[in-house]
C-alpha positions in Angstrom: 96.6 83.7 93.4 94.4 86.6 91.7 96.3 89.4 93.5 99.9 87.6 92.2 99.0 87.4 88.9 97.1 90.3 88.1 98.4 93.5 86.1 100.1 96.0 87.8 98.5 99.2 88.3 101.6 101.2 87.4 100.0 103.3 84.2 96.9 104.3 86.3 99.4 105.7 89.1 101.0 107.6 86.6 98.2 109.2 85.2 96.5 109.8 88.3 96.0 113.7 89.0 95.1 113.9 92.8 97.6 113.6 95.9 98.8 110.6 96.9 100.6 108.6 100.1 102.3 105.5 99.7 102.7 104.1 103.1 104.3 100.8 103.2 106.2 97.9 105.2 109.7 97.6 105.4 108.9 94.2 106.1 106.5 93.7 103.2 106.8 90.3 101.9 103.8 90.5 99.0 104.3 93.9 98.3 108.6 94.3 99.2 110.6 98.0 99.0 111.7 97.1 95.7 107.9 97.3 94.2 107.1 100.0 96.7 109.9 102.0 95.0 108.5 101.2 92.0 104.7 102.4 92.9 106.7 105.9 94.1 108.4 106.3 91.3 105.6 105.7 88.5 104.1 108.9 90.5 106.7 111.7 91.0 104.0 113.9 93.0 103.5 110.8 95.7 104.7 111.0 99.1 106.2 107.4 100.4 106.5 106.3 103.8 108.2 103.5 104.8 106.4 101.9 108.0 109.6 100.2 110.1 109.3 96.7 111.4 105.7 96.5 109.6 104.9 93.8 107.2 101.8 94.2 104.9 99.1 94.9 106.9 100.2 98.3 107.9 96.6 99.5 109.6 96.8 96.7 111.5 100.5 96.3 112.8 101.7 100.0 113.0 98.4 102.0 112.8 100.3 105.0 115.6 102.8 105.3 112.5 100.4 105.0 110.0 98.1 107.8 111.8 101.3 109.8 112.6 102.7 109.9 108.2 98.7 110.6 107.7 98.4 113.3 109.6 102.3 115.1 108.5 100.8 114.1 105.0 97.5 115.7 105.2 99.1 119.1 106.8 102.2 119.3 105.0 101.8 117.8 101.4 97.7 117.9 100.7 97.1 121.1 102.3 99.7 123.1 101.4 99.7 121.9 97.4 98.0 125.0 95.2 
């Protein structure tokens, strides 16, 4: 009930200066694409990777994928920013 009802953390996104990967479900049902969008779009400088046929627990369901959009986010996005 906490996590439904609590702020969103939209402003702090926005103002947050470091880099930063949204990797998500496609089959999110607490957290769906529409609010994923959202999250990526309160940060322009965030990378978002949509995890297909993963619900919410994407470490847990599709960690190969998750390791897989870590790792092209680490070399391509995080180490190659100035």
């Amino acid at each position: 009930a906490w996590a439904a009802t609590r702020p969103g953390g939209y402003d702090a996104l926005a103002a947050f200066k470091g880099p930063v990967l949204i990797a998500s479900g496609a089959q999110d049902p607490l957290c769906p694409p529409a609010l994923q969008q959202r999250m990526a779009a309160a940060q322009p400088a965030a990378h978002w990777r949509e995890i297909k046929r993963c619900g919410h627990f994407v470490p847990l369901e599709a960690s190969g994928q998750l390791n897989n959009a870590l790792r092209f986010w680490l070399n391509e996005a995080v180490y190659t920013t100035p």
